[in-house]
MARTITI-126987 format. One record per atom (N, C-alpha, C): residue in three letters; x, y negated, z. Coordinates in steps of 0.05 Angstrom, whole numbers, plus 5000, padded with zeros to 4 digits. Layout:
<rs>
AlaXYZ...
</rs>
This chain:
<rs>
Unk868056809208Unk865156769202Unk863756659227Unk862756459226Unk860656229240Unk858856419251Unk857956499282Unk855356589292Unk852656559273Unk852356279260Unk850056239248Unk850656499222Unk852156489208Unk852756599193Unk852856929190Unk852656969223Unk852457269224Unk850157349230Unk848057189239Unk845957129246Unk843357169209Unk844657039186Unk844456919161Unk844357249146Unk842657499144Unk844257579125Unk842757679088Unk842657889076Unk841957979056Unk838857939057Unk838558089079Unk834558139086Unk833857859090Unk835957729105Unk833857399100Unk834057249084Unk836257279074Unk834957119039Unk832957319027Unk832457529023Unk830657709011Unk827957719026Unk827357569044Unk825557529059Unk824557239059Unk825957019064Unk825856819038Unk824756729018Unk826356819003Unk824956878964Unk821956968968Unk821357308984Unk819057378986Unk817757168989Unk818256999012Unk816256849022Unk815856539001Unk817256539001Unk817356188968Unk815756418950Unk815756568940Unk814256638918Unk812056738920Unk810656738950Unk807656758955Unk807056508967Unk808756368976Unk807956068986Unk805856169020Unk804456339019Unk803256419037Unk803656619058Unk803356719086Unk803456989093Unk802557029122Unk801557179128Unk800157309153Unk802257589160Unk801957679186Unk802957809198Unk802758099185Unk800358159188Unk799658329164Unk801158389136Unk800558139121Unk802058159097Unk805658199092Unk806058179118Unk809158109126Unk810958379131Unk809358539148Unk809858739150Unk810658949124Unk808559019113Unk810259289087Unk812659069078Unk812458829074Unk815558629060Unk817858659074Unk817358679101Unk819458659123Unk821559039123Unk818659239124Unk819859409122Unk820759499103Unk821159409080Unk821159499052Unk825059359056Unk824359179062Unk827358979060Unk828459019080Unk827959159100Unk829959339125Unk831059649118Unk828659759098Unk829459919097Unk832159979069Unk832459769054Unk834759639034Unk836659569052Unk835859349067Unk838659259079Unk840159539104Unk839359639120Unk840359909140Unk840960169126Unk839760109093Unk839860369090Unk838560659101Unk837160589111Unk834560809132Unk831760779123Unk830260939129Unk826960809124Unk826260709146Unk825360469149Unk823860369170Unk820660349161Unk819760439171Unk816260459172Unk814760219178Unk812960209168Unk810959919163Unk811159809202Unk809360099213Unk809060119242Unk810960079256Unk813159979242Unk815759949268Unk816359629265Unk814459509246Unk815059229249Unk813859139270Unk814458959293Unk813758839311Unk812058479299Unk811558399317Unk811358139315Unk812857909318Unk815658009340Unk818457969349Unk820357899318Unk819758159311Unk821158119286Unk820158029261Unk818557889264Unk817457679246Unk818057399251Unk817257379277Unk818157129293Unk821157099284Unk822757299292Unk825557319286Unk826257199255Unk825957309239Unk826457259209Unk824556969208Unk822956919219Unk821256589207Unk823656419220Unk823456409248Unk825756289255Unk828556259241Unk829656459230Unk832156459220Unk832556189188Unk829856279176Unk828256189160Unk828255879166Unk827055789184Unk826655499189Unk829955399201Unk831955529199Unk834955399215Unk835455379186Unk835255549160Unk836755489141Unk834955339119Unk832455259127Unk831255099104Unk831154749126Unk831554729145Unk831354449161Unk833054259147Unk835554259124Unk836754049118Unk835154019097Unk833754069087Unk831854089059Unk829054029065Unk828853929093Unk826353749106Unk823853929091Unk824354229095Unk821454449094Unk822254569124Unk819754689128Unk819254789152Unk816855049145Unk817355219161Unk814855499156Unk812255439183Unk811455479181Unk808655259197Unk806955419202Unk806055389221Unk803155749224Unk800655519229Unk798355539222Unk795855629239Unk793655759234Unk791355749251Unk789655899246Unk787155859227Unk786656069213Unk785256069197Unk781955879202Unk780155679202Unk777955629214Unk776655809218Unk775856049194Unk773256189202Unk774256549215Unk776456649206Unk777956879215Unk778856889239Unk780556659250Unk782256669265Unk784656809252Unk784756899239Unk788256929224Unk790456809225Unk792356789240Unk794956639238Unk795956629206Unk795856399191Unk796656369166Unk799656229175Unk802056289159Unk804556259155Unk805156069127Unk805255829127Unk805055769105Unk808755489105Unk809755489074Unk811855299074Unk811455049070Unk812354869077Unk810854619080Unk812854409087Unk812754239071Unk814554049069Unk814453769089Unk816453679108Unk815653639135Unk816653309129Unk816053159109Unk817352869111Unk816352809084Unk816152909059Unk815052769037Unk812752599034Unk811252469017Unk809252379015Unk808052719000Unk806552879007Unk805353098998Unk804853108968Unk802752918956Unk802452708938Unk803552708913Unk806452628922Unk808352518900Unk810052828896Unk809653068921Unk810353258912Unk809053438890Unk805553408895Unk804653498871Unk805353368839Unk805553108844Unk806553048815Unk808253208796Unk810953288816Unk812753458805Unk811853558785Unk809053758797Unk808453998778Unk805353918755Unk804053658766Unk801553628754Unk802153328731Unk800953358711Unk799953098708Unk799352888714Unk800252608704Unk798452348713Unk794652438725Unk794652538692Unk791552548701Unk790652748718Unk791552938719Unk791253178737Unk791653068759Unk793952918773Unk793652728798Unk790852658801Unk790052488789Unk787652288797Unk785552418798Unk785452648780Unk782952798781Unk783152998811Unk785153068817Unk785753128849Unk784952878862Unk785852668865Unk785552438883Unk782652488886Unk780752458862Unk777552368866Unk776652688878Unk778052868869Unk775753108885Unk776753168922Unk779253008921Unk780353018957Unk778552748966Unk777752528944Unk776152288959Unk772052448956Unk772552508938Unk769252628946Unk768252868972Unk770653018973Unk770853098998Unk770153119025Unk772352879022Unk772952649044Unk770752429058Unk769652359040Unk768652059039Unk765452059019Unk765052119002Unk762852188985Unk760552449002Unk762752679007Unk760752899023Unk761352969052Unk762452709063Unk763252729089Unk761652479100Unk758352519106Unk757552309125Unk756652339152Unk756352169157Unk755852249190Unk752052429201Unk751352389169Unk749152569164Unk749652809157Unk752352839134Unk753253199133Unk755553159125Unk757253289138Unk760253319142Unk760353499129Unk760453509100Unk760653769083Unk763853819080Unk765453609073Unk768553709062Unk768953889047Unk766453899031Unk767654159004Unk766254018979Unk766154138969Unk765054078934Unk764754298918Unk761854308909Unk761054598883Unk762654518866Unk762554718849Unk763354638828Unk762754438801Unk759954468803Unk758154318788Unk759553998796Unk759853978823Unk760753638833Unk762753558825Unk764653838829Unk768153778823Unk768953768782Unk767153898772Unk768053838737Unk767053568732Unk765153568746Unk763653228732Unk765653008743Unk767653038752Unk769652838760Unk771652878747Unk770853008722Unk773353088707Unk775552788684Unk772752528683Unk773852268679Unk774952158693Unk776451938685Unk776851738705Unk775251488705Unk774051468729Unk772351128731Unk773250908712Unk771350778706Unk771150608686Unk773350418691Unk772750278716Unk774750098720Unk778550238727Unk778350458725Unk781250548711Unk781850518692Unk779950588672Unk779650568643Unk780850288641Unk778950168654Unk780149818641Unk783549678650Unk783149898667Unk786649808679Unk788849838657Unk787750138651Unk789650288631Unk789650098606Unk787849928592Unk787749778573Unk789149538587Unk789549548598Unk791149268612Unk793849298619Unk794549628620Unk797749718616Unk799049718650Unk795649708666Unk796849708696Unk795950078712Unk796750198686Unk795050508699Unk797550678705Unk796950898721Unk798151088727Unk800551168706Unk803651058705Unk804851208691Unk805051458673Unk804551568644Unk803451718636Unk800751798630Unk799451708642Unk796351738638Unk794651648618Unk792851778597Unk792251808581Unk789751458591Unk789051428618Unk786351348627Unk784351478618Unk783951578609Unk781251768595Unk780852018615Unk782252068632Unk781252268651Unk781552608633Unk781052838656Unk781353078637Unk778453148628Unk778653278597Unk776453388591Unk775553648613Unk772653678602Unk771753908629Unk773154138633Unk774054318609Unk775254518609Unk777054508628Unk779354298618Unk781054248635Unk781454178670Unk779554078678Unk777754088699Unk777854328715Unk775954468701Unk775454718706Unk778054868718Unk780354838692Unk783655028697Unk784554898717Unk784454638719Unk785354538748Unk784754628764Unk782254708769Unk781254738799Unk781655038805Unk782655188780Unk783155578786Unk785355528794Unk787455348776Unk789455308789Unk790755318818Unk789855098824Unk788954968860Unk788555188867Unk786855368865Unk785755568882Unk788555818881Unk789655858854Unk791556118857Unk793855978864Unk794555698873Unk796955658884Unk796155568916Unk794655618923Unk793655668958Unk793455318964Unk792155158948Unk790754908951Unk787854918956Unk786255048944Unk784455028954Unk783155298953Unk780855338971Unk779655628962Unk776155598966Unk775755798943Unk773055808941Unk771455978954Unk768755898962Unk766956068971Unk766056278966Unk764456468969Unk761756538956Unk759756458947Unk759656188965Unk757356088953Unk758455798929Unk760855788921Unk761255628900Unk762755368913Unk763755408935Unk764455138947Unk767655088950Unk769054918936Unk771554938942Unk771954708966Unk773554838993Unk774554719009Unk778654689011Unk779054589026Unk782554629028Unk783954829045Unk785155019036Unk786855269055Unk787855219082Unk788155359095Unk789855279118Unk792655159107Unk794055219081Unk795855139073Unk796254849072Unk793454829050Unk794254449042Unk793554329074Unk791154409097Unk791154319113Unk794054179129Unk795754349129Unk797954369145Unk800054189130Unk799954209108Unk802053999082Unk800653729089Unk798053769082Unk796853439074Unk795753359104Unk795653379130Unk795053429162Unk795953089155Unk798352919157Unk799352559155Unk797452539138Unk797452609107Unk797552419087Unk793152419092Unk792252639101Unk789552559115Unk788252499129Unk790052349142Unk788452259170Unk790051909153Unk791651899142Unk792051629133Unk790251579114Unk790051729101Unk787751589085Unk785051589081Unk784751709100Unk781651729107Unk780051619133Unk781651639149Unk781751489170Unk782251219173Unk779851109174Unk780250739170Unk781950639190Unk784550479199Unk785750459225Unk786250149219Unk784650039195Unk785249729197Unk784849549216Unk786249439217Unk785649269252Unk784349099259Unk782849049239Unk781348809236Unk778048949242Unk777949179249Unk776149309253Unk775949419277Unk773149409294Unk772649509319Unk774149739324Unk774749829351Unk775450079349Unk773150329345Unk771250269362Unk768550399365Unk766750519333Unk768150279316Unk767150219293Unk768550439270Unk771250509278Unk772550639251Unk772050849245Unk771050859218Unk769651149203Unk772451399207Unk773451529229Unk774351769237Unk773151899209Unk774252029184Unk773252219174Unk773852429179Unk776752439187Unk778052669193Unk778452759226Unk776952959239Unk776352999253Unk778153219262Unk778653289292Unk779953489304Unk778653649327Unk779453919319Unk778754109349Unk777853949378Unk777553989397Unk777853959413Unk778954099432Unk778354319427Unk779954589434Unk782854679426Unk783254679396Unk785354769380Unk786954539380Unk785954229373Unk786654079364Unk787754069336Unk787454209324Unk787554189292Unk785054099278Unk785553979257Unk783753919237Unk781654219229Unk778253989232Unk776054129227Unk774854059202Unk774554309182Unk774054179156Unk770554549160Unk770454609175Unk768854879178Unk769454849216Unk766454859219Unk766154909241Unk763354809257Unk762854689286Unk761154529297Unk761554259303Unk759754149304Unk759253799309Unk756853849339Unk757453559347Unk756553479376Unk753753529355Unk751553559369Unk749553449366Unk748353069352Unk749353009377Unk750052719380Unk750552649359Unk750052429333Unk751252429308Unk753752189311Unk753452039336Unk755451859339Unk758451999354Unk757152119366Unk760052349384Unk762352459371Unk764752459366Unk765952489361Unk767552809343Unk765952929376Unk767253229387Unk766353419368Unk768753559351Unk767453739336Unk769454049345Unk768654249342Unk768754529351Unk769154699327Unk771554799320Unk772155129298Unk769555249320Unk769255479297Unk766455679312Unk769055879328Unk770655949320Unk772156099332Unk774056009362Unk772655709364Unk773455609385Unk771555589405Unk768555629395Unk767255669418Unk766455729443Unk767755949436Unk766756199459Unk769056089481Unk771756139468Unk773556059491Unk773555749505Unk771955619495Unk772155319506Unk769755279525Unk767955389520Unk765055359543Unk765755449554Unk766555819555Unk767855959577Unk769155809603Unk770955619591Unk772755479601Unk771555299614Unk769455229604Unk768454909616Unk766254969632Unk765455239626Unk763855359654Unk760655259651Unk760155009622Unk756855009611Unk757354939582Unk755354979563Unk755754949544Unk753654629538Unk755354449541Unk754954169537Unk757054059517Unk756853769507Unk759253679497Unk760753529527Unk763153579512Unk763953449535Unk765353169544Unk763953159516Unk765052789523Unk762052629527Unk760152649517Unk755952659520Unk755452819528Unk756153009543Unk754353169550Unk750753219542Unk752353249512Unk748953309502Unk748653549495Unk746753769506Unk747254149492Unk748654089473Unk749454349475Unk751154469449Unk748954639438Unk747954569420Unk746454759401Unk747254979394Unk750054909375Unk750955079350Unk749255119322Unk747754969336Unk746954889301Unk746254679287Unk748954469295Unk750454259275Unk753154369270Unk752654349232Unk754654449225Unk757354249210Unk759754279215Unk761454169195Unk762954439173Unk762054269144Unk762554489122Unk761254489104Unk761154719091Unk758654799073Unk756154809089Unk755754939113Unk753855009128Unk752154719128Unk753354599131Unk752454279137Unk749754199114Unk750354319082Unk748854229066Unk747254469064Unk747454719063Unk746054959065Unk745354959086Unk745654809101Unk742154819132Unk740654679130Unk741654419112Unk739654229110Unk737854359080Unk739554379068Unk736954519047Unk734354729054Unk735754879074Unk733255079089Unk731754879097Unk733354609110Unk730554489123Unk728954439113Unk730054369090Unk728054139066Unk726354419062Unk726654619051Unk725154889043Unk723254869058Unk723554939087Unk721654909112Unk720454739104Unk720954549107Unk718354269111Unk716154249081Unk717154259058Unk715754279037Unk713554559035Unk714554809049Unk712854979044Unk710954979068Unk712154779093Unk710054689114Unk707954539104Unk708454349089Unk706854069064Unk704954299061Unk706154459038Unk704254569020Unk702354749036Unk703254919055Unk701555069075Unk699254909089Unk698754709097Unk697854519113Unk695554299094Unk696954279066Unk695354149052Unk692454149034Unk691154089030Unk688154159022Unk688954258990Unk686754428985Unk686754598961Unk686254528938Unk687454438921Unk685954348897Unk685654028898Unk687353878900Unk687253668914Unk687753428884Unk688753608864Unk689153428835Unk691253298841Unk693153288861Unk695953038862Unk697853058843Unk699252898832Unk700953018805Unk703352968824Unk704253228816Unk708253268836Unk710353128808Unk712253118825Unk714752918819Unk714452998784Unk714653238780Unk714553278743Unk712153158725Unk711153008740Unk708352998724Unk706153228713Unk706253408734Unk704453608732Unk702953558748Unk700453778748Unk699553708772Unk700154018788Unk699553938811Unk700753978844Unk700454348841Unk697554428831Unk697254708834Unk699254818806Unk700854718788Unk700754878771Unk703054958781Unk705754828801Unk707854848823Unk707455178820
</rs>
């Protein structure tokens, strides 16, 4: 028997499996699994509290020697808004993409394509870096654009695809979907963004396609949508923005504290323009600007003369508001 092989045993394939059939896992969650399947494989009880972090490391590792010919890899990072080390499987060479096909529809593709391009590109401006989508945003994309439509009549459309896009319902199951297979997750306040999971799967396939790198274009000039730590260096989809709306430099909140610390002022540090902390990338981005708008309209109305007869946007007039 081969070292690797002795190395290889019962508890790590059963540790394994665990892990393919949550697709997901934290240290935390790892633990009661670890001791549950130590205490099968030794025959002894081993207690939750006797799992280390060693021996997690240990079994991921073992984990990544016997899934590397099969171009998957187990991948950690940190959560944007927790700090949680997320543990996720992740396929280290595919087009991401063509792996969801496996399991989705033509149209279910495209209707993913347009809610990862509204995301991206639709609610990602250099005025608000939102990277998420209500839900209200994400069903109404439940067609496909017209000029698909006309493709599909022309016999140049997506293999299988109806061109007609999914009805809303369907829509709707898509997007619960997404969310219970750790693609995307929703807020409280209604906003679906991407997991640390798909971050870490789709990390190539979004910075290629969102990131303009045509060469025929300034450098100064290329719409960067996809933005990174400066600190972490991972992708920021939740977090802070420079002030500056041209600056680059964006900040996880959970990167804060340890990076000014470090830098000894809290400036950017490529403009050194304050750091506020209150430019946001995320949801925050569109829920601050709505307070603003709130602010300023009830500033209007506070400030404005009484009885003034103006008819507001409904064609009412102003006092009946």
């Amino acid at each position: 028997m081969s070292e690797d092989d002795e190395q290889w045993n019962d508890s790590h394939r059963a540790f394994l499996q665990a892990f393919m059939a949550r697709s997901t896992l934290t240290f935390e969650q790892a633990k009661p699994l670890l001791a549950a399947i130590q205490t099968a494989h030794e025959r002894k009880e081993t207690l939750v509290e006797d799992i280390t972090e060693a021996d997690f490391t240990s079994y991921i590792n073992a984990a990544n020697t016997r899934l590397s010919p099969f171009d998957l890899q187990i991948r950690s990072t940190f959560h944007q808004t927790s700090r949680e080390r997320i543990y996720a499987l992740v396929n280290v060479t595919s087009d991401p993409i063509i792996q969801l096909a496996t399991n989705y529809s033509p149209d279910e593709i495209s209707f993913l394509k347009r809610v990862l391009d509204a995301m991206f590109e639709t609610y990602n401006t250099s005025r608000h870096e939102v990277m998420a989508i209500n839900s209200m945003q994400a069903v109404r994309l439940h067609k496909n654009p017209e000029s698909n439509r006309r493709e599909t009549q022309n016999g140049s459309a997506t293999q299988g695809s109806s061109g007609q896009g999914l009805k809303m319902l369907e829509a709707e199951k898509m997007l619960k979907t997404l969310v219970e297979e750790g693609w995307f997750e929703k807020s409280k306040k209604g906003f679906y963004s991407l997991t640390p999971k798909a971050l870490m799967e789709l990390r190539g396939w979004l910075i290629e396609t969102y990131n303009d790198l045509d060469d025929e274009e300034d450098d100064e000039e290329r719409p960067l949508r996809i933005k990174q730590c400066i600190a972490c260096k991972e992708i920021v989809t939740v977090g802070q923005r420079c002030p500056k709306r041209s600056c680059p430099v964006r900040l996880h909140d959970i990167c804060t504290q340890t990076f000014f610390r470090m830098q000894k002022s809290r400036t950017c540090p490529t403009c050194k323009t304050e750091w506020t902390g209150n430019d946001f990338v995320g949801e925050r981005a569109v829920l601050s600007a709505d307070k603003q708008r709130r602010r300023e309209r009830a500033s209007c109305v506070d400030s404005s003369p009484i009885n003034t007869g103006e008819v507001n946007e409904n064609g009412g007039d102003s006092d009946d508001e």
